[in-house]
C-alpha atoms as one frame of an Amber mdcrd trajectory, in Angstrom:
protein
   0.000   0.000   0.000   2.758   2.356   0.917   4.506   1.697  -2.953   0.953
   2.277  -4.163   0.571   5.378  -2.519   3.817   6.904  -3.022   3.423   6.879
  -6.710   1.078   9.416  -6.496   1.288  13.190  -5.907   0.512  13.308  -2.422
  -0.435  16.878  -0.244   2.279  17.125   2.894   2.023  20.761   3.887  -0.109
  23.465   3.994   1.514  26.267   1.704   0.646  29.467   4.320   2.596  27.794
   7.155   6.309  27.654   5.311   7.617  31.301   4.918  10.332  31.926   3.015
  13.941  30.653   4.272  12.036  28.559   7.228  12.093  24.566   7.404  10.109
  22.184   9.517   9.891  18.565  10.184   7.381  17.067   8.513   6.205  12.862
   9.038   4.213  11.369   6.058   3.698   7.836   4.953   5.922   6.736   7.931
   8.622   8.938   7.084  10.408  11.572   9.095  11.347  14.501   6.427  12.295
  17.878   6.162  10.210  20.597   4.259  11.904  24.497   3.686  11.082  27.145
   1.056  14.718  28.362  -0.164  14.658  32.313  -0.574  13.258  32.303  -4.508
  10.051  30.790  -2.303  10.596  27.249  -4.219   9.487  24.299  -1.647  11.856
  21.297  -1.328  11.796  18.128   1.109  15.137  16.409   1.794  15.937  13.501
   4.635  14.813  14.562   8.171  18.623  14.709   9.624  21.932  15.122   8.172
  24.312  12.271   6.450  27.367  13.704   9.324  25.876  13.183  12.761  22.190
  12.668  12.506  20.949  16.239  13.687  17.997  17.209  12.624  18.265  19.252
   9.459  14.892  21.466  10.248  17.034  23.194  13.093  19.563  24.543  10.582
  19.013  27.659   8.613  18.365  28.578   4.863  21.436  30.269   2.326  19.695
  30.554  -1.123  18.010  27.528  -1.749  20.014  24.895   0.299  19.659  23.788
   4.147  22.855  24.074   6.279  23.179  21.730   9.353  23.098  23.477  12.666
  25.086  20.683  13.900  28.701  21.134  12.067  27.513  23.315   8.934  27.009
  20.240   5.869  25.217  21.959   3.033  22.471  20.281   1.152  20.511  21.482
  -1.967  17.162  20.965  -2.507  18.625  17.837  -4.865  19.666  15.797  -1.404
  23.080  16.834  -2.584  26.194  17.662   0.102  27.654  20.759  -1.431  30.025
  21.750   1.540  31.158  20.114   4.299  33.126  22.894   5.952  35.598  20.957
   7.659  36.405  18.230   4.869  38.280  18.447   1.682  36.464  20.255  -1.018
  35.810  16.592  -3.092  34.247  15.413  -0.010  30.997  16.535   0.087  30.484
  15.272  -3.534  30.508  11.693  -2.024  27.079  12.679   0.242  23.547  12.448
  -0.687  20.420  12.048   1.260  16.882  11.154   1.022  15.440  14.258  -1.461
  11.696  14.163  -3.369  10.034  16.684  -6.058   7.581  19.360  -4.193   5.436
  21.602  -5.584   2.904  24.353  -4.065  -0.394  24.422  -5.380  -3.591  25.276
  -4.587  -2.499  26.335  -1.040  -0.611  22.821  -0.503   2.555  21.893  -1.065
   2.685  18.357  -2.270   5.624  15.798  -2.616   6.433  12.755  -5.394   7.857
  10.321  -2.921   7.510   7.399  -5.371  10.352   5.759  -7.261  11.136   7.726
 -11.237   9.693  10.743 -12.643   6.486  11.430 -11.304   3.354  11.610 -13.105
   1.452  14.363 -14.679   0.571  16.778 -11.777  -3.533  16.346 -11.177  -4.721
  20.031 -11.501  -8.496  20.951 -10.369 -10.386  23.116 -12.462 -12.845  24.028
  -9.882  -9.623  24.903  -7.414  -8.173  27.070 -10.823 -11.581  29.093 -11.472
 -10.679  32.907 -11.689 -12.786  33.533  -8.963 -14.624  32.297  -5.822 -12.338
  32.272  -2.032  -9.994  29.660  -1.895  -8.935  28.416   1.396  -7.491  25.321
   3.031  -6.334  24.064   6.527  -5.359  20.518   7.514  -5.965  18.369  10.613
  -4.804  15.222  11.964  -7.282  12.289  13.727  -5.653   9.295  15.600  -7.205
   6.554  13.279  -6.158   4.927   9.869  -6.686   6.539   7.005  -8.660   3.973
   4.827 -11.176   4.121   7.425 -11.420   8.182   6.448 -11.319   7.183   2.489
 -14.108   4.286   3.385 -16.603   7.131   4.822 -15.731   9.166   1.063 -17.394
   6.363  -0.403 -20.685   5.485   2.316 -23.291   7.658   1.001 -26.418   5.854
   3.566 -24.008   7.442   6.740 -25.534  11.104   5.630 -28.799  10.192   6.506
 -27.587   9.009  10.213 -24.729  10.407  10.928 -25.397  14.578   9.972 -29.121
  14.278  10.282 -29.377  16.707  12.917 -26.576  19.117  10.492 -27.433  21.769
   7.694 -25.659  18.936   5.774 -28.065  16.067   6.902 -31.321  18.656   6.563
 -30.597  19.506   2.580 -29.846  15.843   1.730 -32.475  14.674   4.124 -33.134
  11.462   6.111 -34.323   8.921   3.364 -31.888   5.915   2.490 -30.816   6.776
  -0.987 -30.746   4.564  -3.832 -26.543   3.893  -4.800 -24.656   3.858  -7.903
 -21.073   3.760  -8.058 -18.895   3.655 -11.658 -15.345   3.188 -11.433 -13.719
   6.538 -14.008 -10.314   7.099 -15.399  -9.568   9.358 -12.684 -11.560   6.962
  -9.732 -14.869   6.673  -8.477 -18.066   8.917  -9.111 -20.604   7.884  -6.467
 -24.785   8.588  -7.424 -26.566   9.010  -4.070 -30.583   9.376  -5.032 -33.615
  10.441  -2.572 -35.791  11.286  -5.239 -35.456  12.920  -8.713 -34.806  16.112
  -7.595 -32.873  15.031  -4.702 -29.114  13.181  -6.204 -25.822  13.819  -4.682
 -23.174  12.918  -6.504 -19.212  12.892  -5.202 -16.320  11.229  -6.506 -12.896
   9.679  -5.506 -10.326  10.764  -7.644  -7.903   7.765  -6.480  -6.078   6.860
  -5.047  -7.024   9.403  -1.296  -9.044  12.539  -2.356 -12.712  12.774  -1.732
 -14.338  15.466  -3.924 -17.316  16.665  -2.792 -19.945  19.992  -2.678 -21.165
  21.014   0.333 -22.498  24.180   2.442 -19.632  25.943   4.006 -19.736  29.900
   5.558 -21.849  32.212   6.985 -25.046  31.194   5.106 -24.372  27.489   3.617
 -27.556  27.515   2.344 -28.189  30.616   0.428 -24.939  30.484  -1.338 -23.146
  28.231  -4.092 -22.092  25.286  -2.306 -18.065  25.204  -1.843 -16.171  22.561
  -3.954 -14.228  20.363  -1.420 -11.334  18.417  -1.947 -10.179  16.205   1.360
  -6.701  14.100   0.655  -6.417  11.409   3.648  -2.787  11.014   3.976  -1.378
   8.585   6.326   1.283  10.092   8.963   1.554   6.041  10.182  -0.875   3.634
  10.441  -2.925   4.960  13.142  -2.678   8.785  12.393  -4.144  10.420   9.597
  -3.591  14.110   8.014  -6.075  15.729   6.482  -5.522  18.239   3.717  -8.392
  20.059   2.966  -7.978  22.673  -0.065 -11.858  24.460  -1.117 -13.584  27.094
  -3.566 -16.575  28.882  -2.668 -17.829  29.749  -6.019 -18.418  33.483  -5.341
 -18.213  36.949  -6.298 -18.575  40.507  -4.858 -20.377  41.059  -1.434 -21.014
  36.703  -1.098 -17.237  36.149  -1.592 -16.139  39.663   0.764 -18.635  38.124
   3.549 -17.399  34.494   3.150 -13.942  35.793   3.576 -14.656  37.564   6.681
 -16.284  34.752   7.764 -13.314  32.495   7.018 -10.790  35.297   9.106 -13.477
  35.308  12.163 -14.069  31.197  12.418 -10.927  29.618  12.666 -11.288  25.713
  11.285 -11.892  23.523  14.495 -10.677  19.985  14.864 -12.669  17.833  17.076
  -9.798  15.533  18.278  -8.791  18.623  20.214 -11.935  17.432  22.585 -10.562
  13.553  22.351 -12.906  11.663  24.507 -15.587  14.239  25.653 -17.094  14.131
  22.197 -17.385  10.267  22.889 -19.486  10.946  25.903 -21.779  13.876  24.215
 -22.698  11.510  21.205 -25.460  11.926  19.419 -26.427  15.197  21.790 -23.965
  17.219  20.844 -23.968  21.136  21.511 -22.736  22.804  18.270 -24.163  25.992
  17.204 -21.587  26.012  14.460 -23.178  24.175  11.599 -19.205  23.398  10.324
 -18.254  22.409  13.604 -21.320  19.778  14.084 -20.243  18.063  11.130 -16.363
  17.948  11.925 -17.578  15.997  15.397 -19.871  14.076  13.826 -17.842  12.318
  11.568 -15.010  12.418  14.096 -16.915  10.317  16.323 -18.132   7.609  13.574
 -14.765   6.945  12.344 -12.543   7.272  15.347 -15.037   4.779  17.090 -14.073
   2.271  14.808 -10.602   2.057  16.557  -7.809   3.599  15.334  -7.116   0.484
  12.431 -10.968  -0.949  12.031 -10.393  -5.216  12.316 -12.774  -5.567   8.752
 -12.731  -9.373   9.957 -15.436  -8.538  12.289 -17.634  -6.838   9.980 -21.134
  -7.618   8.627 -21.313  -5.760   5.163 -24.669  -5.299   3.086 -25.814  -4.095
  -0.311 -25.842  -0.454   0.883 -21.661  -1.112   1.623 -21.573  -1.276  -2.376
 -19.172   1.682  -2.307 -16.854   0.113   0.193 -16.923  -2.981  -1.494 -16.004
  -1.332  -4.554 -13.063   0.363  -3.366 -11.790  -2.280  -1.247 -11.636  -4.349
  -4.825  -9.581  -1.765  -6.949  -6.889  -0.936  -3.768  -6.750  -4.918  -3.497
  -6.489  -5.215  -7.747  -4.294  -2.243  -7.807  -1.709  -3.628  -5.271  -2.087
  -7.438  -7.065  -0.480  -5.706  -9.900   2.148  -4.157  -8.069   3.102  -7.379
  -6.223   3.622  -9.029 -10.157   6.108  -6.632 -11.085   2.838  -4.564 -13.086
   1.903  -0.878 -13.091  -1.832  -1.516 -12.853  -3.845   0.571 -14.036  -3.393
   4.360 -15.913  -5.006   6.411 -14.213  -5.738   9.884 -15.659  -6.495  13.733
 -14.203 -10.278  14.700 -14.549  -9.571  17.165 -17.100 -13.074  19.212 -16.986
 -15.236  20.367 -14.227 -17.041  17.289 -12.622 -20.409  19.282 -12.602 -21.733
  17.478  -9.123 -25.288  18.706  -8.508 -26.615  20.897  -5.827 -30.017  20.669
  -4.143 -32.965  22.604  -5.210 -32.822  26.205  -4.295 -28.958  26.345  -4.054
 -27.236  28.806  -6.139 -24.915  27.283  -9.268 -21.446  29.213  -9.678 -21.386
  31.014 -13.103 -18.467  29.672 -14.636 -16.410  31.588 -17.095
């Protein structure tokens, strides 16, 4: 799983918190790593310590765009490459290399190729690259595996029980929908119907990103819904990161409110209240529409235990979804084990159109 993962693009920062010349320690897939922005603002991620003594490279300092050791001063470029080691020879430092992977910033993350080669074609978003809308992201981290956050992408029926007393769970509404899922050339796009004028659709663009529209702001349900796109990235096996990056699809006095909104309502993360939400289930207090939500799902999939033992489950027609998924991670990985690529999979390269409720705004594309 770890190969299969790592030869994607995969979110590891969010952009806003790395300032120019500054480097922190970053863990992702099980690896320790460093992260700095060199002074033309370029991101890079290199091995966590140095090749010399092991210090940890994130307490050293930026010149240009290389990382110098606080330890005894060995100079790395954003390549992994030792390009001085003061007190060697000059051919010395030619001899060291560490651990170094591709970065890029985009759509307020910075994301990292830690797979083996040249890495694919980077998966742009055209709702994430409209000219206008606010565009915002924040990440969090919940002590549980982070299939189990994927699995919940894909479980449509959960709406109707989970968020039923959320702004979320009163637009969609209580009714057990009717399930379709088709497997895409960028993942899965998942048909949740209540009714004809009541289908949600959402999609999985594979192998960890759930894209979805939902309300979001001051008035979720008098403006365009926001376009969400969650990547579930494993820090280990029992602690997952979310990366969250999101368009509200508005203009003029919507988009100036939203975005004092956004500045006034910093993004809460219900594992900051651990067990008390445990003991508050179902009655919890929220006013916060956004917060409700968070704890809601918080409480569903951290309750499974932080790695869910599948042996014990009982799964049923409405776990299509799951079932589904399960089937391409297992095919996908079946491939890898025979020496195969598996399958090619391909960036959505137009706007997935999901639908909205009735009485909810559309964005006006350009």
């Amino acid at each position: 799983m770890g190969d299969l993962l790592r030869s994607f693009w995969q979110p590891v920062a969010l952009a806003a918190e790395l300032l120019p010349r500054k480097a922190t320690a970053i863990r992702i897939m099980g690896e320790d790593l460093t992260l700095y922005r060199g002074e033309n603002g370029k991101p890079y991620v290199v091995a966590a310590r140095c090749a010399h003594r092991l210090s940890l490279l994130h307490t050293g300092w930026i010149e240009g765009d290389c990382i110098r050791c606080f330890y005894h001063g060995w100079k790395y470029d954003g390549t992994g490459q030792c390009v001085e080691a003061p007190a060697e020879k000059p051919e010395f430092a030619r001899k060291i290399k560490i651990t170094s992977y591709p970065a890029q910033e985009y759509a307020g993350l910075i994301f990292a190729y830690m797979g083996k080669g040249h890495p694919p074609e980077f998966p742009k978003k055209v709702e994430l690259d409209r000219n206008f809308g606010v565009k915002y992201s924040y990440s969090f981290i919940w002590p549980c595996n982070w299939f189990q956050r994927l699995e919940n992408s894909i479980d449509a029926t959960h709406v109707s029980f989970v968020h039923r007393r959320s702004t979320l769970g009163a637009t969609v509404r209580s009714d057990i929908p009717d399930l379709n899922y088709e497997e895409t050339e960028w993942g899965i796009r998942q048909t949740a119907s209540r009714g004809p004028s009541n289908i949600r659709i959402s999609e999985i663009l594979f192998p960890n990103c759930n894209h979805i529209v939902s309300p979001d702001g001051p008035r979720p349900n008098e403006n365009a819904w926001t376009d969400i796109f969650n990547f579930f990235v494993p820090v280990d096996d029992e602690h997952t990161v979310q990366f969250s990056t999101r368009c509200a699809p508005l203009n003029g006095d919507a988009a100036s409110e939203f975005q004092e909104w956004l500045a006034s309502n910093p993004r809460y993360n219900p594992a900051d209240q651990g067990k008390d939400l445990f003991k508050k289930a179902p009655d919890f207090e929220f006013h916060d529409a956004i917060r409700l939500v968070a704890a809601q799902d918080y409480v569903a999939q951290v309750g499974q235990g932080r790695i869910a033992d599948r042996s014990q489950e009982r799964l049923g027609k409405s776990d299509a979804g799951i079932i589904l998924l399960r089937k391409i991670f297992q095919r996908e990985m079946e491939a890898r084990r025979n020496g195969l690529s598996g399958k090619k999979w391909q960036p959505r390269r137009g706007l997935a159109r999901l639908p909205l409720p009735p009485g909810i705004p559309k964005a006006e594309e350009s």
